[in-house]
Structure formats: structure tokens, C-alpha cells
C-alpha positions in Angstrom: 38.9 -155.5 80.7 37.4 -152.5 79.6 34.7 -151.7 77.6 37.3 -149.5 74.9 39.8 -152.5 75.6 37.3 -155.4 74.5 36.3 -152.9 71.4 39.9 -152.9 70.7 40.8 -156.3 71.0 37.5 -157.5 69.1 39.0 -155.0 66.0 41.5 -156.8 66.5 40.6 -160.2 65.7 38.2 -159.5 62.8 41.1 -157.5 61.0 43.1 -160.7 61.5 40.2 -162.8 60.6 40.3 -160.8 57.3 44.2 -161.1 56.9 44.4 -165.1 57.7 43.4 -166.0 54.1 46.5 -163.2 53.0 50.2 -164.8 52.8 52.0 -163.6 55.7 55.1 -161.6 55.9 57.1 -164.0 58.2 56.3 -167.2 59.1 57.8 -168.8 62.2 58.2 -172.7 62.4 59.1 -175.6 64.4 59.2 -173.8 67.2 58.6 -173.6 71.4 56.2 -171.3 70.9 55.3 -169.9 74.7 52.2 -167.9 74.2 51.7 -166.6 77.8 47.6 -166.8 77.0 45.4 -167.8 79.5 46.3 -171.3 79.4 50.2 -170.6 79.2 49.8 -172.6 76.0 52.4 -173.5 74.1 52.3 -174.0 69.9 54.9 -174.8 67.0 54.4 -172.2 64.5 53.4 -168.5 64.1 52.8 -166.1 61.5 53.2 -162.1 61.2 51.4 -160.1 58.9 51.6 -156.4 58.9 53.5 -155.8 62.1 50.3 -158.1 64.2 50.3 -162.1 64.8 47.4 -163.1 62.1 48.2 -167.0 63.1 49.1 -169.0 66.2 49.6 -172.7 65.7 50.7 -175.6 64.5 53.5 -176.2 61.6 50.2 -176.9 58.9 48.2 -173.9 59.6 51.2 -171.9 59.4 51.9 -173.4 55.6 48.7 -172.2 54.3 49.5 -168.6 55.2 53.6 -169.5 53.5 53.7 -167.5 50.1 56.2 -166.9 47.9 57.2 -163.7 49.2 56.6 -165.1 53.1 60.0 -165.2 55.1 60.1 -168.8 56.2 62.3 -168.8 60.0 62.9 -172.2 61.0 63.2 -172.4 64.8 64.8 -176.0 65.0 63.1 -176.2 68.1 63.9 -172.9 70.3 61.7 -171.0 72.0 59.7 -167.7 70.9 58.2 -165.8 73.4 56.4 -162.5 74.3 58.8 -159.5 74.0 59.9 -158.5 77.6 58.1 -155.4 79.3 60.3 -153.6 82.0 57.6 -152.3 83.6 59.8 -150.0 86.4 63.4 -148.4 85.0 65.2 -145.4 84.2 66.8 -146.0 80.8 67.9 -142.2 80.4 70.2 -142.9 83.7 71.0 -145.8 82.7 71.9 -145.1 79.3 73.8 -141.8 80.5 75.8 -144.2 83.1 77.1 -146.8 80.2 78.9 -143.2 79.4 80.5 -142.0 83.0 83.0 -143.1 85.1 81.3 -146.4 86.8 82.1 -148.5 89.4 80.4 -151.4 87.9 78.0 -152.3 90.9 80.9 -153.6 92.4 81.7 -154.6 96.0 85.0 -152.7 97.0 87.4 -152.0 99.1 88.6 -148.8 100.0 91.6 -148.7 98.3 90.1 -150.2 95.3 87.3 -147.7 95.5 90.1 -144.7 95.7 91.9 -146.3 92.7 89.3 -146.8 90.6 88.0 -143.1 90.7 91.6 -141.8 90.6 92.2 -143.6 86.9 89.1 -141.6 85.9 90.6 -138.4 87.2 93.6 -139.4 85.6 92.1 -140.2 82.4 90.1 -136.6 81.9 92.8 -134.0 81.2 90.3 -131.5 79.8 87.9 -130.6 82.8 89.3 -128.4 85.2 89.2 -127.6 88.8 85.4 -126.1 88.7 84.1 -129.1 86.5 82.6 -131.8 89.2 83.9 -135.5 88.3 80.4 -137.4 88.4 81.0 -141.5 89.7 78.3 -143.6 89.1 76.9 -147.4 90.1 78.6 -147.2 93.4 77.2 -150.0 95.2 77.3 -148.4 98.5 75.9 -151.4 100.8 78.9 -153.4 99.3 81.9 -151.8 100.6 84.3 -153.6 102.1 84.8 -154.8 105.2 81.1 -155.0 106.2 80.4 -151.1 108.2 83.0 -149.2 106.7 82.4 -145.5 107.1 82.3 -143.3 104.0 82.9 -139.6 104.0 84.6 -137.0 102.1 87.9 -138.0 103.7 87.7 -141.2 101.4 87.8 -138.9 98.7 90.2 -136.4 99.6 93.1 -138.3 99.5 92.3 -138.3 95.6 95.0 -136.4 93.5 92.8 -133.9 92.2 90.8 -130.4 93.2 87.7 -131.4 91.3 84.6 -131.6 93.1 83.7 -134.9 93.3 80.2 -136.9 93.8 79.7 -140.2 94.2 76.4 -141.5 93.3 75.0 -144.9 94.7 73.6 -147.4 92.6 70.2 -147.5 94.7 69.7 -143.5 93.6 69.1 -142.4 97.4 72.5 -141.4 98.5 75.6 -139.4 97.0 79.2 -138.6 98.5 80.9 -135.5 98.5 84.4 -134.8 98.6 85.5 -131.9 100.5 85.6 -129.5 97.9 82.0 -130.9 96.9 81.0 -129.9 100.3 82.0 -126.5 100.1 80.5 -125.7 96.5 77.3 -127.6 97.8 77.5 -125.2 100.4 75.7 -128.1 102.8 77.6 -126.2 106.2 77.1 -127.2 110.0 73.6 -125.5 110.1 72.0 -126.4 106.8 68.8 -127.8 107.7 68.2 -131.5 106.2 65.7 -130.7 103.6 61.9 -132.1 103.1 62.5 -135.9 102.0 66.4 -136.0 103.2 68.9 -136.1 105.4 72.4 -134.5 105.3 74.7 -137.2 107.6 76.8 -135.6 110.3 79.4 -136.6 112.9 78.8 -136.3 116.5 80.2 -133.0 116.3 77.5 -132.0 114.0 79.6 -131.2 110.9 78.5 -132.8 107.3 80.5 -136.1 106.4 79.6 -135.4 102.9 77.1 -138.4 102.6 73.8 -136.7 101.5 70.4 -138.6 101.2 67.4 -138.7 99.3 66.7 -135.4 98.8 69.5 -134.0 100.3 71.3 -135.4 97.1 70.0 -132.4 94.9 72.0 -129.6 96.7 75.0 -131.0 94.9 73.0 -132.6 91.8 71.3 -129.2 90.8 74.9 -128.0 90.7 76.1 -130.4 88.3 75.7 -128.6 84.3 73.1 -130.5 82.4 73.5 -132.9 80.0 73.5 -131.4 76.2 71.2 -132.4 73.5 74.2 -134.6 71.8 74.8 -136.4 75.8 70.9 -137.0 75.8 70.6 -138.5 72.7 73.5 -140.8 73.2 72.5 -141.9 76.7 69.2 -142.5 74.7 70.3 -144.4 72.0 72.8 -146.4 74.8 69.6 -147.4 76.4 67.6 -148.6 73.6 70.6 -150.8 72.5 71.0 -152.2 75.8 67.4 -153.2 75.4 67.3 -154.7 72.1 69.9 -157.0 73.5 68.5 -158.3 76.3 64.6 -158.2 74.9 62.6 -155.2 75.8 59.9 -154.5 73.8 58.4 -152.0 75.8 59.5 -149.9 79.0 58.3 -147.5 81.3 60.8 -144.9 82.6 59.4 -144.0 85.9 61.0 -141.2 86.7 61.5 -138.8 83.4 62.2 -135.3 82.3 61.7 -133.1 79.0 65.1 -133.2 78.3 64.7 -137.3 78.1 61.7 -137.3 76.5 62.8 -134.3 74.0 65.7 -137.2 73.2 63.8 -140.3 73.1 60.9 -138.2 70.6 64.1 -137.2 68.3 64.6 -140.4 67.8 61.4 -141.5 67.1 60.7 -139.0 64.0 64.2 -140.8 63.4 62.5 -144.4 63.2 65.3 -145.2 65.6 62.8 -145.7 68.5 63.3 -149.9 69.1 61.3 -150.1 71.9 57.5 -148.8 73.0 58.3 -146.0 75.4 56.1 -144.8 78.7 57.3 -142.3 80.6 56.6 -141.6 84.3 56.6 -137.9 85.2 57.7 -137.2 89.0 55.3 -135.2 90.8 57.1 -133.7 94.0 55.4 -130.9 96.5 57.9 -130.0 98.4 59.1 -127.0 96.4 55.7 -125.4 97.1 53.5 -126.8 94.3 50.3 -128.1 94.9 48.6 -131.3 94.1 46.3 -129.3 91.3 49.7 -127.4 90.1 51.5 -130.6 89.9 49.1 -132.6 87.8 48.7 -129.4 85.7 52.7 -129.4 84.7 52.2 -133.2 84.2 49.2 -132.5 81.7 51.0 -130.4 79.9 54.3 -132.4 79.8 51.8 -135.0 78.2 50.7 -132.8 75.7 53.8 -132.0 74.0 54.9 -135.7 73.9 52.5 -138.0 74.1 51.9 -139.8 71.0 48.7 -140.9 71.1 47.3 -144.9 70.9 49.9 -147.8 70.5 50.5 -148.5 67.0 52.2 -151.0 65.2 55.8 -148.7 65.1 57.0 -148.0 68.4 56.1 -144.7 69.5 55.5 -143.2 73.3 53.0 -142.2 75.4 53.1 -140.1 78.9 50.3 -141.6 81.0 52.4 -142.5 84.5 53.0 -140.3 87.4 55.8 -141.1 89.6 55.5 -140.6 93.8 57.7 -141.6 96.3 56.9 -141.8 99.8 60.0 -143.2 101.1 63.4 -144.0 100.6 65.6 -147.4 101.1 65.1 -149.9 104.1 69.1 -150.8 104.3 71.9 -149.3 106.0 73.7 -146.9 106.3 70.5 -144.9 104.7 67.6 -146.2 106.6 65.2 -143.7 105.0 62.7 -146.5 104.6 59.4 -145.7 106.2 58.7 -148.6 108.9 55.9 -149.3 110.9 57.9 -150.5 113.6 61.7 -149.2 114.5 64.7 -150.3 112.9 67.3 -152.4 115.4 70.0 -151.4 117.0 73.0 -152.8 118.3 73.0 -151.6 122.0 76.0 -154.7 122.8 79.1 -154.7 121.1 80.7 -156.4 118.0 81.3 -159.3 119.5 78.1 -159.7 121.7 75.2 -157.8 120.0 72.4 -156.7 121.6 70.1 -155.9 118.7 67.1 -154.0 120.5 64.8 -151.2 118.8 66.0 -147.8 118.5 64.1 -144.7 118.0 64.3 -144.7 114.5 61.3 -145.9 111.8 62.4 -143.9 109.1 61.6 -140.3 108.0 58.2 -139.5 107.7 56.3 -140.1 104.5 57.1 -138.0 101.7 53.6 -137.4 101.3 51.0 -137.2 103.9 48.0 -139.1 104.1 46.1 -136.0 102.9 48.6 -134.8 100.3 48.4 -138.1 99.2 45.2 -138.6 98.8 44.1 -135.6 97.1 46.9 -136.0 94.7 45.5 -139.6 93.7 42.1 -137.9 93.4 43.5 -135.1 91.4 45.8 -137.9 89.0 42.7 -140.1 89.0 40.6 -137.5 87.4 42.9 -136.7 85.3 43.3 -140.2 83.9 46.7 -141.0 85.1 47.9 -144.0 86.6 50.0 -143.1 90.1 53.7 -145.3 89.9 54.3 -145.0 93.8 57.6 -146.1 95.3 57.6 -148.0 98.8 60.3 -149.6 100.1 59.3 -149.9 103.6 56.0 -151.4 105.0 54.3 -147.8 106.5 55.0 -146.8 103.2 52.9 -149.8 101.9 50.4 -149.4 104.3 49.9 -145.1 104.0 49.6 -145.8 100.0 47.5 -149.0 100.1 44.8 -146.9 102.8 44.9 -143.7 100.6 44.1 -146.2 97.5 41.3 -147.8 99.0 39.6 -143.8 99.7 40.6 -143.5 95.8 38.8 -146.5 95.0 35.4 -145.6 97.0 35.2 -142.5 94.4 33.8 -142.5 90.9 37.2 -141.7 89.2 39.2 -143.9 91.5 37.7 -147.3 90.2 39.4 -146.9 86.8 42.7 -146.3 88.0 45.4 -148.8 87.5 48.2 -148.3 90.7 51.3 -149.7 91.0 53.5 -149.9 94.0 57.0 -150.1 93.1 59.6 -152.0 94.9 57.5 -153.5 98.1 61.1 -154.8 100.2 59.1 -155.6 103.3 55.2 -155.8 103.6 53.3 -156.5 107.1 51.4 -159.6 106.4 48.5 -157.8 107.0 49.0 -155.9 103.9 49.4 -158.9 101.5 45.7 -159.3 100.1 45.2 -155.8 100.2 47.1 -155.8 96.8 44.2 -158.4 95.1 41.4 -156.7 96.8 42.4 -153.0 95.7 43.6 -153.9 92.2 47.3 -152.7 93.4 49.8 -154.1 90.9 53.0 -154.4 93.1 55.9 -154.3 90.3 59.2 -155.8 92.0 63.0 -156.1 90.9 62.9 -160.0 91.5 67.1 -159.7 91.6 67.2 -158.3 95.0 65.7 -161.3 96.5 68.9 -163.2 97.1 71.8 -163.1 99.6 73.7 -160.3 98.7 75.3 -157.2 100.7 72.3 -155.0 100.9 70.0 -158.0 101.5 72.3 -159.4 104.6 75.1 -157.2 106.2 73.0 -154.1 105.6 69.9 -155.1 106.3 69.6 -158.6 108.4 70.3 -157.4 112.0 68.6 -154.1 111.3 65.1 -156.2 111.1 65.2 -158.5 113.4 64.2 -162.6 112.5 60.4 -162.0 112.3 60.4 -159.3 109.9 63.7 -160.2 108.2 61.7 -163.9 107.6 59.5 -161.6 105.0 61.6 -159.2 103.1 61.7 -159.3 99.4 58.1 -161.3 99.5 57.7 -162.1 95.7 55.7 -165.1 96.4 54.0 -164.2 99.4 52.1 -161.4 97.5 51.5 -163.8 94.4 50.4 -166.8 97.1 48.1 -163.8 98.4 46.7 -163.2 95.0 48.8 -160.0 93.6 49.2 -159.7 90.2 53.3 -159.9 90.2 54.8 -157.5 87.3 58.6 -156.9 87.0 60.8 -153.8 87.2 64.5 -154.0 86.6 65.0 -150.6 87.9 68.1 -150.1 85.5 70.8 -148.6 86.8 70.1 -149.2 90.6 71.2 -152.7 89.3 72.8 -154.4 86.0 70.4 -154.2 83.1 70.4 -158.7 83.2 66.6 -159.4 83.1 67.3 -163.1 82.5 69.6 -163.2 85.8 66.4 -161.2 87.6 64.1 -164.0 86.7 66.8 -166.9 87.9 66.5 -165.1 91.1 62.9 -164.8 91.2 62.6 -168.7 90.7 65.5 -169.1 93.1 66.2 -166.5 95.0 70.0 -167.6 94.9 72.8 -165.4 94.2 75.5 -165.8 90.9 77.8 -169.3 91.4 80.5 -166.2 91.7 79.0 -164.2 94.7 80.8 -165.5 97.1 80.4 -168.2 100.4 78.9 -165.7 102.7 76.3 -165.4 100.3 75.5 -169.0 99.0 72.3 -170.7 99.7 68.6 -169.1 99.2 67.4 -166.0 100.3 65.5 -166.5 103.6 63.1 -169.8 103.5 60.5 -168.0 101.1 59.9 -170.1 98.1 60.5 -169.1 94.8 58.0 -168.0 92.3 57.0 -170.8 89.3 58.3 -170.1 86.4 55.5 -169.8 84.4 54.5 -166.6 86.8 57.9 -165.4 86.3 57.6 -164.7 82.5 53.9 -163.3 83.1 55.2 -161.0 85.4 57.9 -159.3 83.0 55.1 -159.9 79.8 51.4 -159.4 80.3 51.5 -158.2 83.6 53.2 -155.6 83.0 51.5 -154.5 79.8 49.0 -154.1 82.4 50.1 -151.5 84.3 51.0 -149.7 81.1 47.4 -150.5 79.8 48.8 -152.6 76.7 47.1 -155.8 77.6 45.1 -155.9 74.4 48.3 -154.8 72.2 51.4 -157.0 74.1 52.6 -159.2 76.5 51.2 -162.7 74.7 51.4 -164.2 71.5 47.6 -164.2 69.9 46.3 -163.2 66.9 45.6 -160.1 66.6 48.1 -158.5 69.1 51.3 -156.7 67.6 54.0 -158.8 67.0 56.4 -157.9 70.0 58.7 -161.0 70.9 61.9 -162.5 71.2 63.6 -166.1 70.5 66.1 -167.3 73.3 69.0 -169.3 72.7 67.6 -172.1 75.3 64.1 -173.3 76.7 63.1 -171.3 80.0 61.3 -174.0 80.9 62.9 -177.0 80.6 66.7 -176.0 81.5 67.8 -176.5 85.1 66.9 -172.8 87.2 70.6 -171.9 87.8 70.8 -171.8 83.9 68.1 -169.3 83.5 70.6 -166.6 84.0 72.6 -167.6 81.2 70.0 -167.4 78.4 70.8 -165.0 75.8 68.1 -163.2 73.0 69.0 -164.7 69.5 66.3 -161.9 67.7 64.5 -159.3 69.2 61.4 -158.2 66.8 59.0 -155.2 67.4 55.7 -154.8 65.3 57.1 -157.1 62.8 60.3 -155.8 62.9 63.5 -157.3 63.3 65.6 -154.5 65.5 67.9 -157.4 67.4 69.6 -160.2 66.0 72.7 -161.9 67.0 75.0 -164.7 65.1 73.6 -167.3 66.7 70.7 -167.1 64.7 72.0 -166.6 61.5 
């Protein structure tokens, strides 16, 4: 902890010293209280006074702070619990998404695919033939059957003359129609652009899949979202949230426009959840490390709110990188250290041998890279870095460890976001840099893009370690969670069945019963630190959030059924009776009426 942070949470505890001989405001009794302290203790009662915990006990201690205007809540014996900290999503996408024609992150075949975006076409009578038709939460790696191509002729056998884009559900690929094509203007001898690839046939014309950063050729075409959209793809989020028990968020990959909406609500009091935002810095379109952090600064200035307080409010202190894309097929724009497989046999007898391929190269350089660190460090930003493939680990893991020799580089707090495959060699890097590795515990279960798309492509060694959640833990990483809403469902509570089972839903299918490689879960009493304190972590909120002590502000949830003591499969099904934010009650369903 830091010197500031020890202040802080020593302030803390003498103002609730002061307040414990005060009645509280809301008592809570009789309950499973999981405190997620350093002993993962568990108590029976607590009390709220003034938005912050001024009591953490037993059902007697809690009486004495009971007066007569104290709200008594009787538990009857269900659990209370931290407030959950996403500490890796987009709720503006998201949010926006709950509004657009969806494909529900559903595997498909290709007539359902056609049919399903056709009854959207059909259902808009007022955009004409200019407006692009945006589809969203296409979950590419789960077409059907396994290897299916997709290209703008799946999409031009629409009834329509719409432009039409298709957006994945990972983020890192889009499909054109035709028409797309042509107003994209992505022709036989576009050049693929810095960070992406534009997919061809063999006779070098574009199929209309676009990756990565190829994607914004048609996205910087699409018209913007107006202040009204904004706000209602915010206020979609933050609902979506209260539901399922977020507390606080960080959206790791922002823009004024979202944080001009989420700030309107805020002056509102509508702002239900504490808010960090992740601002992108990118230097392919000529700006430099120094011109990057600058726009950053001054992004923070006009929205950052200043310390946590007891009312949610929001604070820009994250900077979002990414060095590579996604390890599965068809994209492959993971950076590897070693080459991705291919099938040099045929269907039916592969010959899985390395091909030339290990991915684009990073999207920063080692010395881009570094200086931008240095630059963000300096600057007192904490670097939000995505890596999907394990050269991608490694490149930002070695340009850390120069950041951490350096005066300003031993105070930073990094994170590396999604860590699908890690070389062994890498694990304890993680504890010995300080390297917070924040993972999306639901992809490590059977599943298309976890099997079809990605098995064969490894090959059994490094297939054995993909998705290592407890290897990095076993290794000594501090775990914290990301959802990364919308690449996935916004379901924390299935995410953390998975992460203790790494099984798929009852539902999912034969092909994908059974666990996810012979990896072990994570215990559940990790789990829940992952998507509570640690997280607060890496949004430097330790001393405020993510446990239930006195002193901290009063950010948790009651669930409908004991994490703990319920069999793993069941974790899934847990719903959030009340969701409560400095004191406040901004969630509550029947059930706990």
C-alpha cells in the first residue's frame, strides 16, 4: 500500500471510530456476511452509516448501533458480499448493442444467420439505401458447420441495397456486404493497414472480412451515435449492471462522446455505478508517444472527477494499448512466439504441421512501447494492455520490467488484459513485476472459439495451456476479472462457474461437454477476490472497495444463494436480490421484498 493509501485508509477508520457510538442508517442482520478481508472472514451482521461500513460483526454489536430511525434488513441467512468490480469492459458498446440489431452471441447457420439479419432489414422501413444496417454480437467462431467461409456473398443474397456490416462479438473482425465493399472503397490494391488485415481470395480481391484495424475503413463511415443514442446506450449499461452487481467498472477502451454521456448522467445522480475510463492511445495515425499521452491528459482534464467519494462519480486514470489481436481462427492476428498449425493433410487425415504464420507483428514495437510506458508512467497513468497471444505477453512483460528499473515506473500499476496463451516461462513474471493479468474467466471452457477454432491451430503442448487462470494464480499472479461486455453476455455469475469449472452451460451441447483442457479450476474463494479486491486494485480503490470493513464505502450486493456452499454448476444460476452503492439502494428485485 501506499503511503497516501495507508493515510487514507487510517482516516478512514478513526472517522468510523467516531461514527460507531452514532445509530446507523441500515443495519444488516443474520446474515452470510463474506467480507473478502485478509482472512476471507465471514460475519452475521453489518452496519452502514453515511454511505461507509462503520460496523462488521456479529448480530449484538450490530444492535447497539440499531436506532429508532436505523433500517433493520433481516438477511434470514443469505449472503452479502462486496459489490462486483468489472475491472475490463466496454459498457458504452455494450449498452449501444442492447439497442441494434443482435445476433445474440449465437452459434448459426448460414441460413439462420441470413434470416436473422433479413427480419432486421425487414423491420427498418425508414433508413434508406445510403444508411449502413449495423449487426452486432456475431459470434463469428460459431458458425455452423465448423470452417464455413464468410464473405460478402453471405450477405448479398439479402433483400436489401443497404450497406451492410457485420460486427463480431470478439471486436477484431467485421463483414461487408458487397455494397459495404464498394462504399468502404477497400479495392484489389488497398494496402492492409498498420494493425490489420483486409482478407482476400486467391485471386487477390477483398472477401469483405476486414480485421483489426482494417475494421475502421467501414466503421469511420458509419454516422455517429447522437447525444440521445449515447445517453441511452449509457443508461442501458448501468441498468444491465445494477442487475447483475457492478459496483464499479472500468471501460477500457472509451471516447468523449461516452464519457460526455456517462458525466450527463452523473450531474443527473443517475450514475449507479463508480466509473473509470480507459482512453486508447494508438500511433499509427502519426501521433507520437508524448502527443498521445498529451490528448489523454487533457481528455482527463475535462472529465475526471477527482478522488472516490461516497456518490459514484468517475475518474480517467487508464490508458488502453493493444499489441495484438485474437489467437483463434479465421483471424489469427494473435501475436505468437511460435507459428500457428497448419493442416498440410486433408479433412480426413490431417497433417497439422507449422505454417509460416505467428501473427502480425506487434502493434507497438519494443521501443514505441517502451517509451510510451515511460511517457504514461510519468504521467501517472496506469497502462491497460491487451495480449491475447504469448509474444504479446512476452514484448509487454520485457518492456515492463525496463519501466520498473526507472524512478517513475516503480509506482505504476499494469494490467495485461486477456492473457489466452502464456509460455510457461512467462508465468511468475506476473508476481515478480507487479503485472495484474485481468482475464474473462468465461472463455475457459469448451466452446467454438476455445475448440474448432483454436485446438488444431495449437498443437497439444501449447493447446494443454490456453486460458491459464490457475496456472498464473499457482504462479503467484494476482487474478482480477474482466467480463469484457459485449465480446461476451454481460453474466458475471456464469464467468465465475466457469472459472471454478471451466465447464460449459448444461445446454452447450455434447461436443462441448466435459472441462476445458486438464487445468484445474480456480477456488472459489480466489474467484470472488478476483472480480472484488483485486480488481479495485488495478483501479487503485483498494482502500475505498472490494471488501466489507469498516471504514470502506458501502459497495455490495446480497445473492439469492450461498456461493460457497451450493454445488459449482449452480454458481451460474445465482441471481442479485439488492445491489447498494455508498449506502444506496440502486438494485433491488422481488425476491427481497
Amino acid at each position: 500500500m501506499t503511503r497516501i493509501g495507508s493515510f487514507v485508509a487510517f482516516t478512514l477508520m478513526l472517522s468510523a471510530a467516531h461514527a460507531a457510538d452514532k445509530p446507523a442508517d441500515t443495519v444488516y442482520r443474520n446474515g452470510y456476511v463474506y467480507t473478502v478481508d485478509a482472512r476471507d472472514s465471514v460475519q452475521q451482521a453489518l452496519a452502514v452509516r453515511g454511505g461507509r461500513i462503520v460496523y462488521v460483526g456479529d448480530n449484538d454489536g450490530a444492535k447497539a448501533l440499531t436506532g429508532k430511525k436505523t433500517e433493520v434488513i433481516d438477511l434470514q441467512g443469505r449472503m452479502l458480499m462486496p459489490g462486483l468490480i468489472d475491472g475490463h469492459m466496454h459498457p458504452q458498446s455494450g449498452g449501444s448493442r442492447l439497442l441494434n440489431c443482435s445476433l445474440n452471441y449465437e452459434s448459426l447457420t448460414m441460413p439462420q444467420f441470413q434470416s436473422r439479419i433479413q427480419a432486421c432489414i425487414d423491420r427498418d422501413k425508414k433508413s434508406g439505401a445510403d444508411r449502413w444496417l449495423v449487426v452486432v454480437n456475431w459470434f463469428q467462431q460459431g458458425m455452423l458447420p465448423d470452417g464455413v467461409e464468410t464473405t460478402a456473398g453471405m450477405l448479398d443474397v439479402l433483400k436489401t441495397d443497404r450497406p451492410i456490416i457485420v460486427r463480431s462479438s470478439f471486436g477484431h473482425s467485421s463483414l461487408l456486404n458487397s455494397k459495404g465493399v464498394k462504399v468502404a472503397k477497400v479495392e484489389r490494391d488497398t494496402p492492409d493497414p498498420a494493425g490489420g488485415k483486409i482478407t482476400r481470395d486467391d485471386k487477390g480481391n477483398a472477401t469483405g472480412l476486414l480485421e483489426d484495424a482494417a475494421q475502421d475503413m467501414a466503421m469511420n463511415l458509419l454516422p455517429p451515435l447522437t447525444v440521445a443514442e449515447n445517453l441511452a446506450a449509457s443508461k442501458a449499461a448501468l441498468a444491465a449492471m445494477r442487475q447483475q452487481g457492478i459496483t464499479s467498472f472500468l471501460d477500457a477502451y472509451t471516447d468523449p462522446e461516452t464519457m460526455t454521456a456517462f458525466t450527463d448522467l452523473q450531474k443527473q445522480g443517475k450514475l449507479t455505478a463508480r466509473a473509470h475510463f480507459a482512453v486508447l492511445i494508438d500511433l499509427d495515425k502519426g501521433a507520437t508517444p508524448q502527443s498521445a499521452v498529451a490528448e489523454l491528459l487533457k481528455q482527463q482534464k475535462q472529465f475526471d472527477q477527482g478522488p472516490t467519494r461516497v456518490a459514484p462519480s468517475m475518474q480517467v486514470r487508464h490508458a488502453k494499448l493493444f499489441m495484438d489481436g485474437v489467437i483463434s481462427a479465421p483471424a489469427f492476428t494473435g501475436a505468437m512466439l511460435e507459428p500457428y498449425l497448419v493442416n498440410k493433410g486433408t479433412p480426413e487425415k490431417p497433417d497439422w504441421q507449422p505454417g509460416a504464420s505467428t501473427g502480425p507483428a506487434s502493434y507497438f514495437s519494443q521501443d514505441a512501447l517502451r517509451t510510451t510506458l515511460k511517457e504514461l508512467a510519468r504521467a501517472h497513468i496506469d497502462p491497460h494492455i491487451h495480449v491475447d497471444g504469448d509474444r504479446a505477453v512476452r514484448e509487454s512483460l520485457d518492456a515492463i520490467e525496463a519501466l520498473r528499473a526507472t524512478p517513475e515506473g516503480k509506482r505504476v500499476r499494469p494490467a495485461l488484459a486477456h492473457d489466452e496463451i502464456v509460455d510457461p516461462a512467462d508465468y511468475p513474471r506476473f508476481a515478480r513485476l507487479d503485472v495484474t493479468p485481468v482475464l474473462s474467466f468465461q472463455w475457459g471452457k469448451p466452446a467454438p472459439d476455445t475448440l474448432g477454432a483454436l485446438k488444431d491451430y495449437m498443437g497439444p503442448q501449447r493447446y494443454a495451456t490456453v486460458e491459464p487462470q490457475a496456472l498464473l494464480l499457482n504462479a503467484g499472479a494476482r487474478i482480477a476479472y474482466g467480463s469484457d461486455w459485449p465480446v461476451d453476455p454481460l453474466d458475471e455469475w456464469f464467468a465465475l462457474k466457469v472459472g471454478v469449472t471451466r465447464t460449459a452451460a448444461p445446454d452447450a451441447g455434447k461436443e462441448y461437454a466435459g472441462r476445458l483442457t486438464a487445468q484445474p479450476g480456480m477456488p472459489r474463494a480466489e474467484v470472488l477476490r478476483a472480480i472484488t479486491l483485486n480488481a479495485a486494485y488495478t483501479l487503485r480503490q483498494e482502500t475505498q472497495t472490494g471488501s466489507l470493513e469498516v471504514g470502506k464505502l458501502a459497495d455490495m450486493i446480497v445473492l439469492d444463494r450461498n456461493f460457497f456452499t451450493i454445488p459449482a454448476e449452480d454458481i451460474a444460476n445465482i441471481k442479485v436480490l439488492q445491489t447498494v452503492v455508498g449506502g444506496k439502494i440502486v438494485y433491488q428485485s422481488k425476491g427481497m421484498r
